[in-house]
C-alpha positions in Angstrom: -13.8 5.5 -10.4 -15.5 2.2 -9.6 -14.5 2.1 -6.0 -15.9 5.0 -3.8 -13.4 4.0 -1.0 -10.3 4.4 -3.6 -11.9 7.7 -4.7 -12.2 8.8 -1.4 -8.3 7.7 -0.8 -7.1 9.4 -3.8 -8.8 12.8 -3.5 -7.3 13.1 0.2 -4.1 12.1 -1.4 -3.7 14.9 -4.3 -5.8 17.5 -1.4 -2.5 17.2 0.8 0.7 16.0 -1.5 1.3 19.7 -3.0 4.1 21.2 -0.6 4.2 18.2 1.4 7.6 16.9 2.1 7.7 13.8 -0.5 6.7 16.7 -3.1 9.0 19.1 -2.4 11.8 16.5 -4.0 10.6 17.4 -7.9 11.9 21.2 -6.4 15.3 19.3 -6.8 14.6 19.2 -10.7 14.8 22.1 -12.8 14.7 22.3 -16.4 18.7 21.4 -17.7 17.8 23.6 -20.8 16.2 26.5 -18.6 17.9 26.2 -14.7 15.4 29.1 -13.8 12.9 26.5 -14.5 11.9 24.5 -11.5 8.8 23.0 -10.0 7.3 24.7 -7.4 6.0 21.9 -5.1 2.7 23.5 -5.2 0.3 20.9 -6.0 -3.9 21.8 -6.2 -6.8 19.9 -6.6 -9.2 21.5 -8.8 -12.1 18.9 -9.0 -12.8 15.5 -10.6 -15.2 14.3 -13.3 -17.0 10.6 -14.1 -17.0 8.9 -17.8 -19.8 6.8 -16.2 -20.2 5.3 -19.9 -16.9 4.1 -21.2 -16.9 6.5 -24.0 -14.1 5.5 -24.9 -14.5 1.5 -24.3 -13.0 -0.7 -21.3 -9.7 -1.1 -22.9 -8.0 2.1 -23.2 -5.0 3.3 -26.0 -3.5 6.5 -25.8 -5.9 8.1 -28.0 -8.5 7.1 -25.7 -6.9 8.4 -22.6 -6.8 12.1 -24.7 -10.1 11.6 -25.7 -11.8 10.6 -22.0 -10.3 14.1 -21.3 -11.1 16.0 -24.4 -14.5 15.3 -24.1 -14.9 16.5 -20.4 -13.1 19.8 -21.5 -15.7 19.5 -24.0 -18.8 18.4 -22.3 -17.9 21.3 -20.1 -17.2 18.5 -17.1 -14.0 19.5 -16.6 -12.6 23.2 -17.2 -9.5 23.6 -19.8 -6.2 24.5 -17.9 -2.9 23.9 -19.8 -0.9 24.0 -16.6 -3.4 21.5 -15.1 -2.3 17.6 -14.9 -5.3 15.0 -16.1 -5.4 12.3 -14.4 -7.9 9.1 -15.5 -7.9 6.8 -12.3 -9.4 3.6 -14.0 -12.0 0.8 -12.3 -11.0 -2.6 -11.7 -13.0 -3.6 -15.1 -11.1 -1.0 -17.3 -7.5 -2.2 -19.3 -5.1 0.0 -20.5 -2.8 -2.5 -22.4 -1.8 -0.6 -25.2 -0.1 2.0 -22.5 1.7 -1.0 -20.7 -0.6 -0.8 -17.4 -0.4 -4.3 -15.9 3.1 -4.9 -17.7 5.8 -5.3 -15.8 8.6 -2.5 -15.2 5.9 0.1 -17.0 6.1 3.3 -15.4 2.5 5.1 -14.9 1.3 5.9 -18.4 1.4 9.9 -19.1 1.2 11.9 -22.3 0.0 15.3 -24.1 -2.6 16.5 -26.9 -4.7 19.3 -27.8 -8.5 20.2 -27.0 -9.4 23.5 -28.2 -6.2 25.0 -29.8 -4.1 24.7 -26.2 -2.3 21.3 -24.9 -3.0 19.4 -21.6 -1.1 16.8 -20.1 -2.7 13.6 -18.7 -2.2 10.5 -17.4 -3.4 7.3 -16.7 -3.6 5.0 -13.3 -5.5 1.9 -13.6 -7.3 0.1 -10.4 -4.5 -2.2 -8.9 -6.4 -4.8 -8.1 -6.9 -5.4 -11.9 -3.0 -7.0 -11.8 -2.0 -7.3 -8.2 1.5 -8.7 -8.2 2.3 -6.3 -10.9 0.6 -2.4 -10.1 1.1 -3.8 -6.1 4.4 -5.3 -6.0 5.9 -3.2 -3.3 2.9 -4.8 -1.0 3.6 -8.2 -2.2 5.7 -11.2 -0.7 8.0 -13.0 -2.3 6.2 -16.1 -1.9 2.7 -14.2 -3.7 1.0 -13.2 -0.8 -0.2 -9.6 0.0 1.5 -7.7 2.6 -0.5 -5.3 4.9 -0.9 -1.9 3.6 -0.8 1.4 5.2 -4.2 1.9 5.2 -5.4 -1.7 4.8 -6.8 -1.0 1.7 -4.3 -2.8 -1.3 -6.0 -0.8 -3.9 -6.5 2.3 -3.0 -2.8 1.9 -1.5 -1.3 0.9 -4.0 -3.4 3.3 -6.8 -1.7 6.1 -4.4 1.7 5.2 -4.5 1.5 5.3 -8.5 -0.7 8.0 -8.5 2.1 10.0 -6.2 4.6 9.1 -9.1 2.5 9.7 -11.8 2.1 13.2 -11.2 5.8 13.8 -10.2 6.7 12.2 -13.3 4.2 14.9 -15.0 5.8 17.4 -13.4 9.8 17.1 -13.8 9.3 14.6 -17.4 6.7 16.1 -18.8 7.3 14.9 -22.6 9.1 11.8 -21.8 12.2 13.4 -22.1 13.8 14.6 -18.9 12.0 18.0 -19.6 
């Protein structure tokens, strides 16, 4: 995590988005091969876990990002839940190039493996202040300058905004493909 006051700001976040209203929109998107198959708006947090060591190094590929979570699944840090989403919230020190994080028009990085015979979804939010203008834009001025934030807090603001549509991204494109 890094920064306690973004890990503070995100963990409120997930503990009240399921059912709110901005999270009842993925209800709007059911499966086009399966109608019957719609998100529920339901939304839990079931706990959070600390790679205090970079296993996995400070600049992260995708194989990384499946690896951080394997390992916690693992390491028993984390418990195996194939409906569960993973999400690895970066530090202000950690890249994730490979994944486009800090690129331009990238949306928030997501994708699937396998830890012991079942698949889990994950995805990956990197600290905002790592690439302001780029993982903050919608609290930046044209001219470069930061705008005030909802919380005054541009990280943890921003890192919540692409946090919100990370997981709604998990939810209604969970494979990258529309469903």
């Amino acid at each position: 995590w890094g920064d306690p006051t973004v890990q503070i700001d995100l963990i409120t976040l997930v503990s009240n988005l399921g059912s709110s209203p901005y999270f009842q929109i993925n209800t709007t998107y059911p499966n086009p091969n399966s109608p019957d198959q719609v998100p529920s708006g339901a939304l839990f947090f079931g706990g959070s876990s600390v790679d205090r060591f970079y296993s996995q190094g400070n600049d992260l590929t995708d194989a990384d990002l499946a690896a951080i979570v394997s390992n916690q699944v693992l390491s028993s840090g984390l418990p195996l839940d194939p409906s569960g989403l993973y999400i690895i919230v970066g530090s202000e020190d950690v890249a994730a190039n490979a994944v486009g994080f800090c690129s331009p028009g990238a949306p928030p990085y997501h994708g699937t493996s396998t830890v012991l015979g079942s698949e889990f979804r994950y995805g990956f939010i990197g600290h905002a202040g790592r690439c302001p203008s780029v993982a903050g834009a919608q609290f930046m001025a044209a001219n470069g300058t930061m705008l005030p934030t909802p919380n005054n807090d541009f990280a943890a603001d921003a890192m919540a905004s692409d946090f919100a549509h990370l997981v709604s991204t998990m939810i209604t494109d969970p494979y990258g493909n529309g469903w």
